[in-house]
N, C-alpha and C positions, 0 to 999 in steps of 0.2 A: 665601438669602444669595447676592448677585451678587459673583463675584469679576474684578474687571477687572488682578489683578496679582499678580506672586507675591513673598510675604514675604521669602523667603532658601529657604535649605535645611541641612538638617539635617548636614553635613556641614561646611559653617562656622559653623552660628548654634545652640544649646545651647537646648535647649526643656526643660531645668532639671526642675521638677517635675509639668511637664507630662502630662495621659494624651493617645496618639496615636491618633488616628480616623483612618483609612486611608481615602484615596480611591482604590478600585482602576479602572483603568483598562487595555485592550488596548491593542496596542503601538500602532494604527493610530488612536487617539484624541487621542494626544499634542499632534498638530498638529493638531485641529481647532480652533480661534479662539469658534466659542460652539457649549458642551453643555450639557446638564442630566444631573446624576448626583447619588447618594444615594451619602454615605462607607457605612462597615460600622457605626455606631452611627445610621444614618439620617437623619441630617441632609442639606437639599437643596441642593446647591451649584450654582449657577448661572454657569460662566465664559464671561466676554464680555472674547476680548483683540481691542482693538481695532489694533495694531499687526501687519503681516506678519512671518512666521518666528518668532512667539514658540511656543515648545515646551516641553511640560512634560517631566518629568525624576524620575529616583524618588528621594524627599527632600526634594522640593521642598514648604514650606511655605504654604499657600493661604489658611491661617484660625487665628488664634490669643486665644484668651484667657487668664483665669487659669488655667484648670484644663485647658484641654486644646488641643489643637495638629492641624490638618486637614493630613495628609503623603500627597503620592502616592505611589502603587507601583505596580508592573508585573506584570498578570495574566499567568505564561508559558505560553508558548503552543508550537505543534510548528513545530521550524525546521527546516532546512539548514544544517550549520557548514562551513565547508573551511577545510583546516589545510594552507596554502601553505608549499611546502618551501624557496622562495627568495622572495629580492624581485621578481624576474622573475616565477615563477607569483605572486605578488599582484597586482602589478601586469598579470596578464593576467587571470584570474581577476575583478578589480576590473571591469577594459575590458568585459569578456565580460558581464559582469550590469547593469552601466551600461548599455551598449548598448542591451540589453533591458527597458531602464527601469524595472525592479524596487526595492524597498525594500531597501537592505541597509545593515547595522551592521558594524562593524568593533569589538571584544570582544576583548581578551586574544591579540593578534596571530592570531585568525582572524577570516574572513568568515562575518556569517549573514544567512541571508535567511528571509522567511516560508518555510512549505514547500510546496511546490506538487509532485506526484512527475512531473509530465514534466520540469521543472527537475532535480527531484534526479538524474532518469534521464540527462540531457544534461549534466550537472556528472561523474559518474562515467563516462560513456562517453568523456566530455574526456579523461580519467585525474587531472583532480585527485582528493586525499583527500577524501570528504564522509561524512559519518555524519546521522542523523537523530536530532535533541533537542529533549526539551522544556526548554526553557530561557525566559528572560525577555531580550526584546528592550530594549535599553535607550539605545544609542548611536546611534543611528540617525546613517548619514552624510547630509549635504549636500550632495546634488552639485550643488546649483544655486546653490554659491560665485561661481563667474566662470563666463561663458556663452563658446563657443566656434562658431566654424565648421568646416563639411568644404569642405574644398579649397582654404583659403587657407595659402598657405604662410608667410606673414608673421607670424603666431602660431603658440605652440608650443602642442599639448595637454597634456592631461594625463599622458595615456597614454605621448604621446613624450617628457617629460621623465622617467616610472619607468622606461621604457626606455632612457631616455640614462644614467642613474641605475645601470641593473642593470649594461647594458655595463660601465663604470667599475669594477664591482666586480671583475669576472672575473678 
């Protein structure tokens, strides 16, 4: 079965009397554009998106009949959380992993990233909070929204509008 699109997701769309065949998936699959995988009842699914940034999502609806309903999920896997105590450490914490070009999701007002332990080591020697979890990667941020330069002053980044941001608060 070649899938070139996704139906809805299970969260606005009612798969009614439907039985659900799990397409499980690692966090790092999400975005790739064409895989081949077998759900948990074995069927072959074949996804081919042909458009950039399309990313799958857990819920999301892939294959549907009378009887049953192809839904991803998210195989969890061992992370890095940090649980920023202001908007300031977010927003540096953010810069700080950005920077380094790393994957990271933004969850329930903390950061996680895969887990890597020279990371985790340099996150805790920062002094942020981090702990180590198996959890399910699922939000994955975007940071390749709007593209930025170093050293123009004529655009703001990101970083310096959470920091214009935190100021304000104080």
């Amino acid at each position: 079965m070649i899938i070139d699109k996704i139906i809805g997701n299970t969260g606005t769309m009612s798969l009614e009397s439907r039985a659900t065949d799990p397409l499980l998936l690692e966090w790092f699959e999400t975005t790739k554009r064409i895989q081949r995988k077998h759900t948990q009842q074995g069927m072959e699914i074949a996804i081919r998106f042909l458009k950039e940034g399309q990313r799958l999502r857990i819920g999301d609806i892939l294959y549907m009949d009378d009887t049953r309903a192809v839904v991803v999920d998210i195989i969890p896997s061992d992370a890095i959380v940090v649980t920023p105590r202001s908007l300031l450490e977010m927003g540096s914490v953010c810069y700080e992993i950005g920077n380094k070009h790393l994957p990271m999701f933004i969850q329930d007002d903390q950061v996680l990233l895969p887990f890597e332990e020279p990371i985790y080591r340099w996150l805790t020697a920062a002094g942020y909070q981090t702990e180590k979890a198996h959890t399910k990667l699922t939000n994955l941020l975007n940071a390749n929204v709007q593209p930025h330069t170093h050293g123009n002053s004529s655009g703001s980044s990101l970083f310096s509008k959470i920091m214009s941001l935190a100021a304000k608060e104080r």
